[in-house]
C-alpha positions in Angstrom: -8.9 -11.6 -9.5 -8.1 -9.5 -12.2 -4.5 -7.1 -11.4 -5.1 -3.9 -11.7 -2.5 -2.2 -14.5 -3.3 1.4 -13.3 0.2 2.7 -11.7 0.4 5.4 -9.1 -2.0 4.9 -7.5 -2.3 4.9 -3.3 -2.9 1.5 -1.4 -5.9 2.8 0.8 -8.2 5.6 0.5 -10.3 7.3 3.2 -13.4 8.4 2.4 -15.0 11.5 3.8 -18.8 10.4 4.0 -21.1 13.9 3.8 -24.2 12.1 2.6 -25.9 12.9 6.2 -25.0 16.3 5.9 -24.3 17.6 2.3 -26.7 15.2 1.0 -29.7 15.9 3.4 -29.4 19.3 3.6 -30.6 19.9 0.2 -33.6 17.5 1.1 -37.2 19.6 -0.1 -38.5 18.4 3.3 -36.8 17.8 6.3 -36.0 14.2 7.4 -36.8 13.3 11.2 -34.0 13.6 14.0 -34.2 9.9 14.1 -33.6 8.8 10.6 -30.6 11.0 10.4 -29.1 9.2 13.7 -29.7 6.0 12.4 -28.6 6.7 8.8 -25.3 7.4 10.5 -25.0 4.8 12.5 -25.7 2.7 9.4 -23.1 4.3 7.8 -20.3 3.8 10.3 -21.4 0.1 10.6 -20.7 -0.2 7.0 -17.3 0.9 7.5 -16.8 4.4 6.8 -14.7 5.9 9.7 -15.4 9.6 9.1 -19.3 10.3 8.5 -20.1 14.5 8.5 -22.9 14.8 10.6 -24.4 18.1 10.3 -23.7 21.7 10.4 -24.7 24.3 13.0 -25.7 26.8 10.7 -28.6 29.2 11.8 -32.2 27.2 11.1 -32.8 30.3 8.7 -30.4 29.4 6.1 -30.4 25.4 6.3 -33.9 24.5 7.8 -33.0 20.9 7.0 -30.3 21.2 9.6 -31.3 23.0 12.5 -31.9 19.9 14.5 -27.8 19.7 15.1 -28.3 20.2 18.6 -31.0 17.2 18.9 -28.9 15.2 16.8 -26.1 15.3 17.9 -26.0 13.8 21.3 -27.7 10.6 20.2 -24.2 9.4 18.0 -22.1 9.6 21.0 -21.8 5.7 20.1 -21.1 6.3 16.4 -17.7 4.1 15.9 -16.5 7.3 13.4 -15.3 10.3 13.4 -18.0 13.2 13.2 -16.8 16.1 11.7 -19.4 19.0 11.6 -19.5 22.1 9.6 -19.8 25.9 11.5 -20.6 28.8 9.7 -18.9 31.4 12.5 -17.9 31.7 16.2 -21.8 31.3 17.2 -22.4 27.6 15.3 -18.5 27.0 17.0 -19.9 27.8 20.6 -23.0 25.5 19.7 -20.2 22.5 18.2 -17.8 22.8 20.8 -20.6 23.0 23.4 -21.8 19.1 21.9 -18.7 18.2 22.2 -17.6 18.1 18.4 -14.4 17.3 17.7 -14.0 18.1 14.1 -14.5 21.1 12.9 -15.7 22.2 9.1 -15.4 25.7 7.8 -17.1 26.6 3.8 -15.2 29.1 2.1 -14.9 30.1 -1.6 -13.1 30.4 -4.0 -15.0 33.1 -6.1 -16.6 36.2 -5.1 -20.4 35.9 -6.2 -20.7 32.8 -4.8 -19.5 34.3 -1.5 -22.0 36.6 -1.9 -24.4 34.5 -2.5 -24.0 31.7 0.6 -21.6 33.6 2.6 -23.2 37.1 2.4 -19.3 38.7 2.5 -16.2 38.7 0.2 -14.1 36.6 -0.1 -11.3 38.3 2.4 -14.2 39.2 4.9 -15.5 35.1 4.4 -11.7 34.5 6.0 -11.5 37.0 8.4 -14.7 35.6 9.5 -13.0 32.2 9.4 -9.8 33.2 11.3 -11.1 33.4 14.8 -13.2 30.3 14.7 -10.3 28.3 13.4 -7.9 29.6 16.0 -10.4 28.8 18.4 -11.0 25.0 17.5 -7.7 24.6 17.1 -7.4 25.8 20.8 -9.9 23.8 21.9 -8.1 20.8 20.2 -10.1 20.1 17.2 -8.8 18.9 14.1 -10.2 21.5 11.7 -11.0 21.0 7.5 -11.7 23.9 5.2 -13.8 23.4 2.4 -13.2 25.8 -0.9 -16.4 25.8 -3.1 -16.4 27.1 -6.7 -12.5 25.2 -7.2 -13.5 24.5 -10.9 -16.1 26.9 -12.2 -18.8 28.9 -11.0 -22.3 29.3 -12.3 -22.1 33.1 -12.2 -18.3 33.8 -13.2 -17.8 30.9 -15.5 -14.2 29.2 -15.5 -11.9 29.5 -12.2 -8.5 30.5 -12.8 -5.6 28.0 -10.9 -4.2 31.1 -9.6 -7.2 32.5 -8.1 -8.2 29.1 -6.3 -4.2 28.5 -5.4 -4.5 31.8 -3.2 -7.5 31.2 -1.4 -7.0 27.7 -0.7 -3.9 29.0 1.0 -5.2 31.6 2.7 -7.5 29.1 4.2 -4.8 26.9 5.5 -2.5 30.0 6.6 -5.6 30.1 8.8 -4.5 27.1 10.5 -6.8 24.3 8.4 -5.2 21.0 8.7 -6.5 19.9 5.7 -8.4 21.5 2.5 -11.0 20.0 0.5 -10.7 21.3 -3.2 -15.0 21.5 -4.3 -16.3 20.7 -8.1 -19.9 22.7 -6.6 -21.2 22.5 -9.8 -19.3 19.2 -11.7 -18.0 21.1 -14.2 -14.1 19.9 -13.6 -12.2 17.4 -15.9 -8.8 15.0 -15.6 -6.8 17.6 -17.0 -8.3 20.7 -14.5 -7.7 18.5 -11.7 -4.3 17.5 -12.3 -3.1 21.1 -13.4 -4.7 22.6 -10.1 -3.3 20.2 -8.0 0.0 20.6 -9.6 0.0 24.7 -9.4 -1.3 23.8 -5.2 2.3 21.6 -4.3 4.0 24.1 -6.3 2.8 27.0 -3.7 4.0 24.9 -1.0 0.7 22.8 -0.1 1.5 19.3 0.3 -0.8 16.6 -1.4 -0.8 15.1 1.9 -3.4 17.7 3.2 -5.7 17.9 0.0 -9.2 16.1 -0.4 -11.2 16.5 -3.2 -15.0 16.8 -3.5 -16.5 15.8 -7.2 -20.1 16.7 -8.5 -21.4 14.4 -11.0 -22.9 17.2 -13.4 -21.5 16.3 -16.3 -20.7 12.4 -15.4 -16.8 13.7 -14.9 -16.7 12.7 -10.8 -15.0 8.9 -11.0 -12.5 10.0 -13.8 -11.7 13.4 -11.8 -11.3 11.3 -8.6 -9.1 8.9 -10.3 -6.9 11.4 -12.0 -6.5 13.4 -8.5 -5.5 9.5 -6.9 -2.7 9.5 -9.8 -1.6 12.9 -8.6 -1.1 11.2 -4.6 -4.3 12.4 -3.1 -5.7 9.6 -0.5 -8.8 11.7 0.4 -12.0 11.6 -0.9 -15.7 13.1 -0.3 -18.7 11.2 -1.6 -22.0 11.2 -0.3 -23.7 7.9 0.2 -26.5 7.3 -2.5 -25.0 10.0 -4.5 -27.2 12.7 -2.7 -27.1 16.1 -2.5 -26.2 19.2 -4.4 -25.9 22.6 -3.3 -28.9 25.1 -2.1 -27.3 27.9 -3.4 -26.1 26.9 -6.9 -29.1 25.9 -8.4 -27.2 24.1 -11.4 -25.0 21.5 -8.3 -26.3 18.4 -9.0 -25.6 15.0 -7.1 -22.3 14.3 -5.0 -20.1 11.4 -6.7 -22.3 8.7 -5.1 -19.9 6.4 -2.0 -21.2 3.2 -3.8 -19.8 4.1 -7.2 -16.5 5.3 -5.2 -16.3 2.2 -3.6 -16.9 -0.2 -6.9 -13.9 1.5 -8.5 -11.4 1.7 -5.6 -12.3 -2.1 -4.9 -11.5 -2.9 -9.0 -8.3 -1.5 -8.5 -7.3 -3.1 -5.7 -7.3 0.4 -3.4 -8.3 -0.7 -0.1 -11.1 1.5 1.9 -12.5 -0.8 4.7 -15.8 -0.3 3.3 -18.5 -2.6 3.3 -20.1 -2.0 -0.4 -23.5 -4.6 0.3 -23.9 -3.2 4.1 -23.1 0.4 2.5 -25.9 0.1 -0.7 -28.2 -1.4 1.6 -28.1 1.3 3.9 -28.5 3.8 1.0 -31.9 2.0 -0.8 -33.4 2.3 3.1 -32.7 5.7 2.9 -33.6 6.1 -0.5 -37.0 4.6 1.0 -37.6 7.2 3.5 -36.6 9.6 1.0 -39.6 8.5 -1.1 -37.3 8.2 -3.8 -34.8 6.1 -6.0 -30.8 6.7 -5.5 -29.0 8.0 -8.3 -26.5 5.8 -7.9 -26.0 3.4 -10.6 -23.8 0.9 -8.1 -27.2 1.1 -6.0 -29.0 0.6 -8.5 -26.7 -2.4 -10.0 -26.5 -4.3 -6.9 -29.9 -3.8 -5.7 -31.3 -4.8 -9.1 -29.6 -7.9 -8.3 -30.6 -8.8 -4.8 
């Protein structure tokens, strides 16, 4: 076994699965009720302990999606955590109704972009957030906000720290227990992440409640990841089969694939309880009933060799 010479790094990461939702729900076509549910249930088996499983956003917006209330119900035996995302107080009535117990709200960290998927500002995107966190919280959910555009947007260009610092604070002012920083559009590199993460502890946010959430745009995801694990973060999102993107920023490609996650974390010794044969051979029978190949070159690797 070879010792890995990479210091600072955490002994165990957890890995926020969002294939089934962030990945499918920039699917062309929508995928059937049942190959979700038993995507997920593939997933959990494989070891991941906190699979997003869909978002109870108005049909209109996310067609892919709007079978959250059929779906739902049929992972009551899912041995994970289900976290789900909720637009406003309407998709929270529908979540809480389910009996969801994590709760996901999407927020931004630039204004065109919350124009653009959010259809408000930025401070009308958290006053529309306040209510609906209070409420979850009430209701005894655990509750994540996401905070797109962390990086770079496709509209405004570069982010600012500053700009990103306030917002992701303002979101967990809200009451968020934890905040997942987004690449949307994969633009970030080492040296972005470790400065932003730096200016967030020095505002007062603890590492402790940060996740991070890499697109693979420009090949940047697994050395972004590893630079934010140097920096303490223990949370990270990745999308089995490297799927998804982002219907509303055209220029969002894939998600850092779970496989490739996995592969690295496993080299360095970093433990994740995570199954990488069960986990890439639930992603090439997805990548079957997608009609299509993963992008994931782990997937690809390992199921080249089988």
């Amino acid at each position: 076994m070879i010792v890995p010479s990479v210091t600072g790094l955490p002994p165990r990461v957890w890995i926020h699965e969002v294939g089934a939702r962030d990945g499918l729900q920039n699917e062309k076509t929508a995928v059937p009720t049942e190959v979700k549910a038993e995507f997920i249930h593939r997933l959990a088996a494989a070891g991941l302990t906190t699979v997003e499983a869909t978002s109870f956003v108005h049909p209109k917006w996310v067609p892919q999606l709007a079978d959250a209330e059929q779906l739902f119900p049929l992972l009551s035996d899912v041995p994970a955590e289900l976290p789900v995302l909720v637009p406003n107080e309407r998709g929270l009535d529908r979540a809480l109704a389910l009996g969801a117990t994590r709760i996901a709200v999407f927020g931004s960290a630039t204004e065109t972009f919350a124009a653009r998927n959010l259809n408000r500002t930025v401070a009308e995107s958290l006053a529309m957030f306040e209510p609906v966190v209070a409420r979850a919280k009430a209701a005894g959910a655990h509750v994540r906000g996401y905070l797109s555009m962390c990086f770079g947007d496709p509209w405004e260009g570069a982010v600012p720290v500053p700009q990103v610092v306030r917002t992701a604070k303002a979101l967990l002012d809200l009451g968020c227990d934890e905040l997942s920083l987004g690449d949307t559009i994969g633009v970030a590199t080492p040296g972005h992440v470790q400065a932003l993460l730096g200016e967030l502890n020095a505002a007062g946010v603890a590492t402790g409640r940060i996740g991070v959430h890499f697109h693979d745009t420009y090949g940047q995801a697994l050395s972004n990841t590893l630079a934010a694990l140097q920096h303490g973060v223990t949370t990270v999102d990745a999308s089995a089969g490297g799927l998804g993107g982002c219907p509303y920023a055209k220029s969002a490609t894939g998600n850092l694939a779970t496989e490739d996650l996995v592969w690295m974390l496993d080299g360095l010794g970093i433990e994740t309880g995570v199954d990488l044969a069960a986990l890439t051979a639930t992603s090439v029978w997805m990548a079957e009933r997608l009609g299509r190949p993963s992008p994931s070159r782990t997937v690809r690797a390992l199921s080249h060799k089988e």
